[in-house]
LUMVEX-287780 format. One record per residue (C-alpha): x, y, z; residue in three letters; residue number from 1. Coordinates in steps of 0.05 Angstrom, whole numbers, plus 5000, padded with zeros to 4 digits. Layout:
// residues N
+------+-------+------+------+-----+
| east | north |   up | code | pos |
+------+-------+------+------+-----+
|    X |     Y |    Z |  ALA | NUM |
...
+------+-------+------+------+-----+
//
This chain:
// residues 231
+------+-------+------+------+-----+
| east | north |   up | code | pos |
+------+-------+------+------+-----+
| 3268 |  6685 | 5493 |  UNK |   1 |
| 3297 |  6690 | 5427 |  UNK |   2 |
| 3331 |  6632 | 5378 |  UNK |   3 |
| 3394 |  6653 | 5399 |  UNK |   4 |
| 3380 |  6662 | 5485 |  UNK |   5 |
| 3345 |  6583 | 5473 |  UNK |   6 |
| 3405 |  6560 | 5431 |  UNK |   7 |
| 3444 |  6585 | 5488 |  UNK |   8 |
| 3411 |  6554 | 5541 |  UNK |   9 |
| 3415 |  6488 | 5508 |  UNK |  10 |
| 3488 |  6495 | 5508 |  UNK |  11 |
| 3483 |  6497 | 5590 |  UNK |  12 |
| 3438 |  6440 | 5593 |  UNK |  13 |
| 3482 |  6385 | 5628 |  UNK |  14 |
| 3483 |  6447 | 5688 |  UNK |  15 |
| 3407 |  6452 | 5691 |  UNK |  16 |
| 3412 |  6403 | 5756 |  UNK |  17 |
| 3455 |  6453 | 5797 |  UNK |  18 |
| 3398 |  6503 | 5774 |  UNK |  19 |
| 3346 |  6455 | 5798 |  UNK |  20 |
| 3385 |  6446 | 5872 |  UNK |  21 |
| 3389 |  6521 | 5879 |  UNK |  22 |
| 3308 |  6532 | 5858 |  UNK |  23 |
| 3297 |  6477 | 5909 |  UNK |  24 |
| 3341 |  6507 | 5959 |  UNK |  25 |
| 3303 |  6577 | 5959 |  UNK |  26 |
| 3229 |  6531 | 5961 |  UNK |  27 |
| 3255 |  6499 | 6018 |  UNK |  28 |
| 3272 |  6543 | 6057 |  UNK |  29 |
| 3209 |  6573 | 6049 |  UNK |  30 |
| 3170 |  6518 | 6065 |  UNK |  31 |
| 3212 |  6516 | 6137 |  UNK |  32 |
| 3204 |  6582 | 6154 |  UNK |  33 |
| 3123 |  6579 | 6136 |  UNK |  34 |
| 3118 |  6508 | 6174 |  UNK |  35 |
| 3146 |  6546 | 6233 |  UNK |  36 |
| 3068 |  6583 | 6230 |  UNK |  37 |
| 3024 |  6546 | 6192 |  UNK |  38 |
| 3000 |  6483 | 6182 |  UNK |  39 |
| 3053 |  6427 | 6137 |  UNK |  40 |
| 2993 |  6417 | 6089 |  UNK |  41 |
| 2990 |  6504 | 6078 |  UNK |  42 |
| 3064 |  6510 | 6080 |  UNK |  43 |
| 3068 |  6451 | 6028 |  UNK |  44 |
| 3016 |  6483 | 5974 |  UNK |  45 |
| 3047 |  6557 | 5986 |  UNK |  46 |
| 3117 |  6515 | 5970 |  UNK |  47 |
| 3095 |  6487 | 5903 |  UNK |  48 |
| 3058 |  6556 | 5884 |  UNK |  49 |
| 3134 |  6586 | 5891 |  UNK |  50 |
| 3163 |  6524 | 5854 |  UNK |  51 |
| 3109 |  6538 | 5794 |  UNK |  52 |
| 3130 |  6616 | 5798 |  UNK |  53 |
| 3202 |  6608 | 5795 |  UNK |  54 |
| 3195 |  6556 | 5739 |  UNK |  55 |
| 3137 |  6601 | 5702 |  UNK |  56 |
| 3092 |  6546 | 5703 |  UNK |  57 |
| 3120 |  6522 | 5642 |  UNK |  58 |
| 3135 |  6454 | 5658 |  UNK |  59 |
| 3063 |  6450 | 5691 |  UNK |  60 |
| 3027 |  6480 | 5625 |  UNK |  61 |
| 3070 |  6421 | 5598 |  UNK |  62 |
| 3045 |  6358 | 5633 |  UNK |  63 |
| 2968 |  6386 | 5624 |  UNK |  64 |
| 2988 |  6382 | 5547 |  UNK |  65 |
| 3019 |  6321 | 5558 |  UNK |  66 |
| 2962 |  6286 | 5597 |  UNK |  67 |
| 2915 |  6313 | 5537 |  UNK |  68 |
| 2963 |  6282 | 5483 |  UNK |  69 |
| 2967 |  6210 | 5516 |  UNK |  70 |
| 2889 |  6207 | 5530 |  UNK |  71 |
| 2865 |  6229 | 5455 |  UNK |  72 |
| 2847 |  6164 | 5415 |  UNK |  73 |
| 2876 |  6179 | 5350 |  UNK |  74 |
| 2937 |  6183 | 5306 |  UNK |  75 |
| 2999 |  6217 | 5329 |  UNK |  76 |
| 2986 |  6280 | 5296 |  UNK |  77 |
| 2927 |  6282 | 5327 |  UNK |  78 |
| 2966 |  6272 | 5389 |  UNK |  79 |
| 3003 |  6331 | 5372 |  UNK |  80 |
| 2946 |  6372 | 5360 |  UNK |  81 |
| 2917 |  6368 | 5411 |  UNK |  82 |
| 2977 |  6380 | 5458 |  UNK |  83 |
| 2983 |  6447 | 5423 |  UNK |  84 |
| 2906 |  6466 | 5437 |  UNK |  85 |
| 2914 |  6522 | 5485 |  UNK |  86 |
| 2857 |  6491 | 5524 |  UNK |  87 |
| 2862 |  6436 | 5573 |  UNK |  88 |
| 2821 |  6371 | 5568 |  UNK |  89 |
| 2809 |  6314 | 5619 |  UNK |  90 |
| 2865 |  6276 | 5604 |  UNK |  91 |
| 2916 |  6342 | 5630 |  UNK |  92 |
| 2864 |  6360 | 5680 |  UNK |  93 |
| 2865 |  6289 | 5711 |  UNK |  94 |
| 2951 |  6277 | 5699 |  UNK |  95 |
| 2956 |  6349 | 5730 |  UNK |  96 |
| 2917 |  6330 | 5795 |  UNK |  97 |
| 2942 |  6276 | 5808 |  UNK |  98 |
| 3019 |  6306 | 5799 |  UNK |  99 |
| 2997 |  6369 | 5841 |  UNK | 100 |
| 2963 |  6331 | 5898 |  UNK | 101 |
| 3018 |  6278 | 5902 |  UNK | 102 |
| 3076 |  6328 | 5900 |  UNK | 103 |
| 3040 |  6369 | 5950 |  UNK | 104 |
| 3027 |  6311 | 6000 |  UNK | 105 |
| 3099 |  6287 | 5996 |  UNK | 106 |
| 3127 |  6367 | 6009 |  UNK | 107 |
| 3073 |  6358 | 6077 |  UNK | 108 |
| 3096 |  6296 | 6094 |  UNK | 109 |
| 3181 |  6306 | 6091 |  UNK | 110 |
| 3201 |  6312 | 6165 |  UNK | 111 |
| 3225 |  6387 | 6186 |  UNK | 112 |
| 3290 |  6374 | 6187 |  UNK | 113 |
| 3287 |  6340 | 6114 |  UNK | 114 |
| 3241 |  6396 | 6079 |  UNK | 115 |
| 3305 |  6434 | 6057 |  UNK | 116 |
| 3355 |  6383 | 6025 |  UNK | 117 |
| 3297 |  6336 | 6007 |  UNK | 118 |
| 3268 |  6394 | 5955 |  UNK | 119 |
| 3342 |  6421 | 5942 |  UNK | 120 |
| 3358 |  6343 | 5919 |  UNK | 121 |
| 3288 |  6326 | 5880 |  UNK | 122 |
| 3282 |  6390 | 5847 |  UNK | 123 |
| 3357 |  6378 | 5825 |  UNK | 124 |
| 3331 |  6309 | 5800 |  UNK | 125 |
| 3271 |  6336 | 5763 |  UNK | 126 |
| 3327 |  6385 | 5719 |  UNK | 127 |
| 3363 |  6320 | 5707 |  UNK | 128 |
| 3305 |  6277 | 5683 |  UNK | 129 |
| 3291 |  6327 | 5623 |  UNK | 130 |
| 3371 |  6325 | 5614 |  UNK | 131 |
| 3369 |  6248 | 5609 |  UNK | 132 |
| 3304 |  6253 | 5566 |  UNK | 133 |
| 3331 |  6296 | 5523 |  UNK | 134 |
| 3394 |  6259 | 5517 |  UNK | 135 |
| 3361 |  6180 | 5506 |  UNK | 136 |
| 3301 |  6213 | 5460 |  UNK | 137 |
| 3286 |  6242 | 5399 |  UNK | 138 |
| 3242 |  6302 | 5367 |  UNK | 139 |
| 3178 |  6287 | 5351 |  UNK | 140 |
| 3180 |  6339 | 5309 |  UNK | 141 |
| 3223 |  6409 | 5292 |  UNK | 142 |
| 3207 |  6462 | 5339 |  UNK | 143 |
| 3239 |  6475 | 5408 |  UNK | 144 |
| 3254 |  6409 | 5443 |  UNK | 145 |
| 3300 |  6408 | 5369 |  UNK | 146 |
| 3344 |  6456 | 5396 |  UNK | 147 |
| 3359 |  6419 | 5454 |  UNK | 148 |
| 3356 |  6353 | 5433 |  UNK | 149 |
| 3406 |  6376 | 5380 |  UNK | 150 |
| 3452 |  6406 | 5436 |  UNK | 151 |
| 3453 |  6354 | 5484 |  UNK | 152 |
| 3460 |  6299 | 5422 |  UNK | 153 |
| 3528 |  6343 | 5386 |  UNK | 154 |
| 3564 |  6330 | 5449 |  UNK | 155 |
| 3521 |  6279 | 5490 |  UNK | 156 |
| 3565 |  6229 | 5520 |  UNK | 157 |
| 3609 |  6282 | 5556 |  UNK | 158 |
| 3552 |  6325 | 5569 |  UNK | 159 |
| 3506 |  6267 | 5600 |  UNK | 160 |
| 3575 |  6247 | 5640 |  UNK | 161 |
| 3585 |  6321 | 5658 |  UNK | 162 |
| 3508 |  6326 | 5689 |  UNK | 163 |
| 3501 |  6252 | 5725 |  UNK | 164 |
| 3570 |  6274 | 5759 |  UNK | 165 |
| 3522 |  6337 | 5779 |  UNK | 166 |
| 3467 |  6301 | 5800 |  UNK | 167 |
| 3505 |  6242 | 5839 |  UNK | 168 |
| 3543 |  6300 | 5877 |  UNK | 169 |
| 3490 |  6344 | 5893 |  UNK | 170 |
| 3438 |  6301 | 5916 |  UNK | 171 |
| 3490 |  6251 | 5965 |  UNK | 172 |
| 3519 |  6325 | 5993 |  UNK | 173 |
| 3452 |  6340 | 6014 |  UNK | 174 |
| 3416 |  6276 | 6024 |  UNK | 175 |
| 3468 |  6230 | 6028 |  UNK | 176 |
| 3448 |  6151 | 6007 |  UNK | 177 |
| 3377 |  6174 | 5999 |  UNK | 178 |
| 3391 |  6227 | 5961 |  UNK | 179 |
| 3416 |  6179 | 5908 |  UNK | 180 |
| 3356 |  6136 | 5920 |  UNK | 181 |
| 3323 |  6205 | 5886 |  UNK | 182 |
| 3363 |  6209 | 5829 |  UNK | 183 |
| 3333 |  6131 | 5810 |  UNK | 184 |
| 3266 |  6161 | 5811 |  UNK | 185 |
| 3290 |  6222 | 5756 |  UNK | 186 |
| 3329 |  6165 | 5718 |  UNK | 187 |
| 3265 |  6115 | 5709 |  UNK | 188 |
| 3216 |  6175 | 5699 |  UNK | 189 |
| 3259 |  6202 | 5640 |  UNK | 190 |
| 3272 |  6137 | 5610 |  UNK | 191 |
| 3193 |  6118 | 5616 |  UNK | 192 |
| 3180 |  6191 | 5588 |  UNK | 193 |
| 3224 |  6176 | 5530 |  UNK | 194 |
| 3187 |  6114 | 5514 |  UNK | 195 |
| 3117 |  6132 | 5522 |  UNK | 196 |
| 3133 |  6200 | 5483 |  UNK | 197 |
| 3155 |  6148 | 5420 |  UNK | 198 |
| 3096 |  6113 | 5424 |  UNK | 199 |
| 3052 |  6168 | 5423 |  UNK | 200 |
| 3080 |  6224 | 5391 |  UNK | 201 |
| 3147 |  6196 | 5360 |  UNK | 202 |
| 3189 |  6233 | 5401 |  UNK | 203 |
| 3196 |  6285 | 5452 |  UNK | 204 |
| 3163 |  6357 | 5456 |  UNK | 205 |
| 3172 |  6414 | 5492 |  UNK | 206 |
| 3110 |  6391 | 5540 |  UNK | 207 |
| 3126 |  6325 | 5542 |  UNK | 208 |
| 3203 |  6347 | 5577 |  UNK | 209 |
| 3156 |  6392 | 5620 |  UNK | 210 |
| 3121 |  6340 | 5639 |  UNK | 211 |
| 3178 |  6301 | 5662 |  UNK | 212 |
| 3205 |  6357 | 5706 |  UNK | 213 |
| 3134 |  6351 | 5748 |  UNK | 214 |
| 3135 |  6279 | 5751 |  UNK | 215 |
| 3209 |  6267 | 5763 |  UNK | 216 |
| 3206 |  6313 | 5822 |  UNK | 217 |
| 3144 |  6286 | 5846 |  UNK | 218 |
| 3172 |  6204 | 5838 |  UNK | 219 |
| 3240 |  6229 | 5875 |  UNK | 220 |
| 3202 |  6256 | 5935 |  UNK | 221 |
| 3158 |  6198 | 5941 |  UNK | 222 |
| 3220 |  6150 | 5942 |  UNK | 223 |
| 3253 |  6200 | 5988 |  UNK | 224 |
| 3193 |  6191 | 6041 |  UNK | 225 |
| 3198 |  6112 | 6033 |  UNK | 226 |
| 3277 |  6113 | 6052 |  UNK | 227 |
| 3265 |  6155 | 6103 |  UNK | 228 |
| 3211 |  6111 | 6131 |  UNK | 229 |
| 3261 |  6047 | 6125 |  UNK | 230 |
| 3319 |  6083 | 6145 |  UNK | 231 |
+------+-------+------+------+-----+
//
């Protein structure tokens, strides 16, 4: 994608959530219809191999860079360095294991009859944690994350209004009262992004708003499966 097609799509970003509900929408109804033959625990890995194709594995690629940039002992542009070595260390192999493994569990464990709206609602919430991030943060330095940083900032109490009006529809149309227990889990991820990003790097990154798409989505469906338990 050109300057112009990412300048564009930073224009859209408050909408990225209804993006997020429709990916999750087509993964979940996946996942269903493979549950219906195999095994929850197959169905649930096939389920996040479609959620890494749809997405391009871009947001993945970004938490292994992430995990690599928070583990490196050094100065922060060290930090960045090392998140834009092509290769991936310990620290991303470890962060993207642990994401993976926990995101795939919670897919396994969602009851049938939740799989759909529970990955329509938390894959809407993972969009809006990198909207939020974007929106509370800052660049760490000029490159991509600038453009949308700069987008979301121009115009960011209308367009942070516009998307948690998104968010809060979508995931209580779908989920009802726990879908908006979800959205907490995008909300604290993003703003515990944002901070950890300025203490490390001194700002966001492209990989560190990847990174909080995987672990938004994987926080909302773990606090999905505890209000379902309670409910």
């Amino acid at each position: 994608m050109d300057a112009d097609g990412i300048s564009q799509a930073a224009s859209f970003m408050p909408l990225f959530p209804i993006i997020g509900a429709i990916v999750g929408l087509i993964v979940g109804i996946g996942v269903w219809l493979l549950e219906l033959i195999l095994p929850q625990m197959v169905s649930a890995v096939i389920g996040m191999g479609l959620l890494l194709l749809i997405n391009g594995a871009q947001h993945m690629d970004g938490l292994l860079d992430f995990g690599d940039g928070v583990m490196f002992h050094g100065s922060r542009s060290g930090k960045l360095r090392v998140m834009r070595d092509p290769t991936t260390g310990a620290g991303g192999f470890a962060l993207g294991a642990v994401v993976l493994l926990v995101t795939i569990t919670a897919i396994a464990a969602l009851p049938s009859a939740f799989v759909v709206p529970a990955l329509s609602a938390c894959e809407a919430c993972a969009m809006f944690g990198m909207v939020l991030a974007t929106a509370a943060g800052k660049s760490a330095h000029n490159g991509m994350n600038t453009i949308f940083v700069n987008a979301m900032h121009r115009r960011r109490a209308s367009s942070l209004i516009i998307s948690c009006l998104i968010i809060l529809v979508v995931s209580y149309l779908v989920l009802r009262y726990v879908g908006l227990v979800a959205v907490v889990g995008a909300v604290v991820t993003a703003l515990v992004m944002v901070r950890v990003s300025n203490r490390h790097f001194g700002g966001l990154t492209g990989d560190v708003l990847g990174a909080t798409n995987e672990i938004a989505r994987s926080v909302s469906l773990l606090l999905v499966l505890v209000s379902l338990k309670w409910a």
